[in-house]
C-alpha positions as CSV (number, residue, x, y, z in Angstrom):
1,X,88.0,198.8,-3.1
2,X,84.5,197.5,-3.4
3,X,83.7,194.2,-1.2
4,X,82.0,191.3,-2.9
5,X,80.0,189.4,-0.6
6,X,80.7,185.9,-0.2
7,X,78.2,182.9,-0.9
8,X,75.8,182.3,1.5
9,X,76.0,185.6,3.1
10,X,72.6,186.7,2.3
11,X,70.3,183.9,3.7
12,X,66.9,184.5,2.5
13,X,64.7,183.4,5.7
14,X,61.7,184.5,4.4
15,X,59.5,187.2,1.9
16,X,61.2,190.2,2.8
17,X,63.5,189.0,5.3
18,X,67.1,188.1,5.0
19,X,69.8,187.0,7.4
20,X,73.1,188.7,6.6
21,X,76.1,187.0,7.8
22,X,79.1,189.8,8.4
23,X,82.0,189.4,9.3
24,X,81.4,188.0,12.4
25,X,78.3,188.9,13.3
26,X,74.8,189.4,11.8
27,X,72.4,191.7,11.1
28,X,68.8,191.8,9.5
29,X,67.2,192.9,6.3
30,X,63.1,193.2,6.8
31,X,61.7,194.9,3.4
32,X,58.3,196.1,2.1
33,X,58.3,197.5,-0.9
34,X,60.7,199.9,-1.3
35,X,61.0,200.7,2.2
36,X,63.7,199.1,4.5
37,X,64.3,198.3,8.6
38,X,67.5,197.8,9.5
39,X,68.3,195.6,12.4
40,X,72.2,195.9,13.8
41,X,75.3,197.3,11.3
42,X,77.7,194.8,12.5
43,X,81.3,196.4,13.1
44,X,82.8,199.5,12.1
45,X,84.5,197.9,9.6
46,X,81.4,196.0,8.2
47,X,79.9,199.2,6.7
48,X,80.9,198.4,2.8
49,X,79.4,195.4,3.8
50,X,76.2,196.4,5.4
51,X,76.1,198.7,1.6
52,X,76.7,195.6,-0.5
53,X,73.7,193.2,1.6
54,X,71.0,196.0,0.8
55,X,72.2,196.0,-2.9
56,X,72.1,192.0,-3.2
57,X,68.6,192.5,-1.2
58,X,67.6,194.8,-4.0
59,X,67.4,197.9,-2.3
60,X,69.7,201.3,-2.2
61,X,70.6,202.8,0.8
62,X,68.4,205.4,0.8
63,X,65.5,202.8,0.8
64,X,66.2,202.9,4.8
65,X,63.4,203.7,6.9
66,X,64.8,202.9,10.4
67,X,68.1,201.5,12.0
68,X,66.7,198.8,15.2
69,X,69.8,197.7,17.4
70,X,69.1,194.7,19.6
71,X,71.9,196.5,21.9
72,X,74.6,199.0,21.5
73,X,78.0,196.6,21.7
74,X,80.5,198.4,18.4
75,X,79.8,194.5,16.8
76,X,76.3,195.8,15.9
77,X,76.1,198.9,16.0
78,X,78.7,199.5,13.8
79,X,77.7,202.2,11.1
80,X,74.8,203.3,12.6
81,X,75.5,206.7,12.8
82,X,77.0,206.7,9.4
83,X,73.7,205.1,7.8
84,X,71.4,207.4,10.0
85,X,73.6,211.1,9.1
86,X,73.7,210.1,5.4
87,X,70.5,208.7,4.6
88,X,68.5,210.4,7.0
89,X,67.1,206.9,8.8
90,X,66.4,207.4,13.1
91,X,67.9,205.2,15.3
92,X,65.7,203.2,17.5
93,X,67.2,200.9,20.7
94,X,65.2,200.2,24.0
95,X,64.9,203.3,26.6
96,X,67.4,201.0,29.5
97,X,69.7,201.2,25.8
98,X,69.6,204.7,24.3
99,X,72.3,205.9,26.8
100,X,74.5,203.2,26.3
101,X,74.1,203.9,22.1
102,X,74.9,207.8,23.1
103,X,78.2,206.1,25.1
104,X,76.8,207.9,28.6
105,X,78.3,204.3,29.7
106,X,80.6,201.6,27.8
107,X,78.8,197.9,28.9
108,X,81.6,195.5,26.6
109,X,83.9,193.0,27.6
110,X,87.1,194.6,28.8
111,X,90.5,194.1,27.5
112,X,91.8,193.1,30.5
113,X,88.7,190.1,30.4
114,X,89.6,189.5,27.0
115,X,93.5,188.9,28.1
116,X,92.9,186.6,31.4
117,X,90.6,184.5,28.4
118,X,93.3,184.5,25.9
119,X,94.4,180.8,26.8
120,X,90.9,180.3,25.7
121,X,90.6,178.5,22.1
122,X,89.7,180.9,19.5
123,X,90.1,183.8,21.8
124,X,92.7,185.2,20.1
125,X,92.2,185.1,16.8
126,X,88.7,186.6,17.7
127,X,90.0,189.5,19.8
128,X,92.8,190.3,17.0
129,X,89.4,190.5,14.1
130,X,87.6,192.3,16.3
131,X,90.3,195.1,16.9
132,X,90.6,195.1,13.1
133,X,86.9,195.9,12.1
134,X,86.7,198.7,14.9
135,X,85.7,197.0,18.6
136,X,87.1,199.6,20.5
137,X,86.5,202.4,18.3
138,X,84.1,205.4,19.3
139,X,81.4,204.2,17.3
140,X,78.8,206.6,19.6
141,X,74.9,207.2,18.3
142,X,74.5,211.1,18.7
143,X,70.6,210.8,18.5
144,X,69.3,207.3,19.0
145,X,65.7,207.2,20.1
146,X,63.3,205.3,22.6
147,X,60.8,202.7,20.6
148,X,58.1,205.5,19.3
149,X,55.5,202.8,20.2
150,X,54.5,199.7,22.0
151,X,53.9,197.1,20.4
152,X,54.6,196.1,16.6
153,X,56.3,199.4,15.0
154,X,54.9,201.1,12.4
155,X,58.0,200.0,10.5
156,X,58.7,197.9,7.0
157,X,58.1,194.1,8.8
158,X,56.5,195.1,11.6
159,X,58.7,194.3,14.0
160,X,57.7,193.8,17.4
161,X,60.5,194.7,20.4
162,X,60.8,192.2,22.9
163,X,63.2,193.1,26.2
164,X,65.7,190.1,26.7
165,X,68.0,192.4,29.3
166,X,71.2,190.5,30.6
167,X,73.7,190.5,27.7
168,X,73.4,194.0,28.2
169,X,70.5,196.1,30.2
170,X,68.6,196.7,27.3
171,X,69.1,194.5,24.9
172,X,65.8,193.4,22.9
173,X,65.1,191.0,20.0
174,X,62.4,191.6,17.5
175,X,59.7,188.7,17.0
176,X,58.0,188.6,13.2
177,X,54.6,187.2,14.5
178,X,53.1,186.5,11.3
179,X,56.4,185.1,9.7
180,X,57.2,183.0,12.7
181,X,60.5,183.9,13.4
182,X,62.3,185.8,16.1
183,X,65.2,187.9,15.7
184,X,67.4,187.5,18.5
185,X,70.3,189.3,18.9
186,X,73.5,188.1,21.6
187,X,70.5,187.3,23.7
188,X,70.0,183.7,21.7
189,X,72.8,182.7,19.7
190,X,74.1,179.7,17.4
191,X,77.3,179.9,17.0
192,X,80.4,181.9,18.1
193,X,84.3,181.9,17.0
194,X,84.9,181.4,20.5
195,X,82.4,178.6,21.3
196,X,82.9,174.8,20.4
197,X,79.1,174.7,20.3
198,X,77.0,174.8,17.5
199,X,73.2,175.2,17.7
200,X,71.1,177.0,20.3
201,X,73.4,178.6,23.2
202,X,74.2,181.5,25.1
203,X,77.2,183.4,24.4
204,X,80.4,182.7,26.3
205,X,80.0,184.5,30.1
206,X,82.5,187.3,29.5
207,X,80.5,188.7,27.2
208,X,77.2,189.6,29.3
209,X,77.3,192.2,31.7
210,X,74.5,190.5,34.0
211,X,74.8,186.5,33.0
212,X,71.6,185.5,35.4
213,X,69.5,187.6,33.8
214,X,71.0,186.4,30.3
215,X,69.8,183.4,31.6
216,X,66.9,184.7,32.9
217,X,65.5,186.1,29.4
218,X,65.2,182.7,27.9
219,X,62.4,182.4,29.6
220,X,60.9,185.2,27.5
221,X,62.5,183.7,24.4
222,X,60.9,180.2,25.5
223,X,57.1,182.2,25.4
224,X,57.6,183.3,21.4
225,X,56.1,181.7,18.9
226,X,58.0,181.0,15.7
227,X,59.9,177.7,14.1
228,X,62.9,180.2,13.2
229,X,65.8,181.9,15.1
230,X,67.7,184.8,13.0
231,X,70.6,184.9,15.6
232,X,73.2,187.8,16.1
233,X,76.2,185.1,15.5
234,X,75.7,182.2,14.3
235,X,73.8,180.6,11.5
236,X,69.7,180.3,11.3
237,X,67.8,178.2,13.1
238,X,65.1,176.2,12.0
239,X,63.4,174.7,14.6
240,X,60.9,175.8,17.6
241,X,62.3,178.9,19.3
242,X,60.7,177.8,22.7
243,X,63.2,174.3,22.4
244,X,65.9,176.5,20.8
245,X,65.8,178.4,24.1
246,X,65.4,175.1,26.5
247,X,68.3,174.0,24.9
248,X,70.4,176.7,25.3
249,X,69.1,177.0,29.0
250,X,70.4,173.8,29.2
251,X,73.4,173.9,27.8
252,X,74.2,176.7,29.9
253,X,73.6,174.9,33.0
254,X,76.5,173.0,34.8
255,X,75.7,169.8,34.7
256,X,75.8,169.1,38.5
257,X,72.6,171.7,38.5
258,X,70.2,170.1,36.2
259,X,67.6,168.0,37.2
């Protein structure tokens, strides 16, 4: 049966770029023309979705130029492989994150991490979706690819990679100069169904494989310029992304450590 996409799932951010809101976690639309970027699939089980946001965007499938992944976890890469076999689009992932999209390695939170959290609010309920839309299934890239250039890619939105390692070795968010906003990935987040938070944070710890240098690449995020964060969970940010990312910085810091 065919989805239909909830209000407010395609967030319009700017001309030719939309925030979609899965179904927990989001993933980018960046248009020109008739050509299309995608950035992240979100799970397995989001692929009817990932269809319907293109159509509400105004675009078929086959309008797909190029799949970007800010990192390989199954939330966002989901249908990658699907999209890129069908409708002939490459996959494109930083070098550190082209063997992790191939599954040479498995960098996500356990289950065993997942159980000792379970007394966790929200934990649950989370781990139970995310078994539902495909978490742990083999959701492998046979042929993603290295960044073809440095710099802004030759792609619809020119997006521009940016390394943010620490969620995951190679993670990378993709800044939009010229639009002013950066699309950030699990690197910068707003929102999780396991946090209490809302606004500007880092994702709970179990979920980064290196957590100092999660913290670390908010000093990266901090340099951007833009007034908008198009997060990987979570709703849109208006705002500074250099304060978004002080205040996540912050609110990651035990308060005993901060000046």
């Amino acid at each position: 049966m065919r989805s239909v996409m909830r209000e407010g799932t395609l967030v319009h951010a700017a001309p030719g770029v939309h925030l979609v809101h899965g179904s927990n976690t989001n993933w980018v639309i960046l248009s020109e023309g008739d050509a299309v970027t995608l950035i992240d699939c979100g799970y397995p089980g989001d692929r009817q979705q990932v269809l319907d946001s293109l159509a509400a965007a105004g675009h078929s499938p086959e309008a797909l130029t190029a799949i970007l992944l800010t990192h390989a976890h199954n939330d966002h890469l989901g249908s990658a492989e699907y999209l890129s076999r069908t409708f002939d689009a490459p996959v494109y992932a930083h070098e550190a994150e082209v063997p992790h999209a191939r599954r040479e390695f498995l960098h996500q939170v356990s289950l065993g991490r997942v159980l000792r959290n379970s007394w966790r609010p929200g934990v649950l309920p989370w781990a139970v979706h995310a078994l539902r839309s495909g978490g742990t299934t083999d959701a492998r890239v046979e042929r993603p690819q290295p960044f073809p250039t440095e710099g802004a890619l030759d792609l619809p939105g020119r997006p521009v990679p940016v390394h943010t390692p620490g969620h995951t070795a190679g993670h990378c968010a993709y800044h939009l100069p010229g639009a002013g906003i950066v699309i950030s990935g699990d690197g910068l987040v707003t929102g999780h169904p396991i946090s209490r938070t809302r606004g500007p944070q880092l994702l709970p710890t179990m979920f980064d494989r290196d957590r100092d240098r999660t913290r670390g690449s908010l000093d990266v995020f901090e340099k951007l310029s833009g007034d908008m964060v198009l997060p990987g969970h979570g709703p849109l940010h208006r705002g500074s992304v250099g304060e978004a990312a002080r205040t996540a910085r912050d609110r990651a810091t035990p308060a005993r450590q901060r000046s």
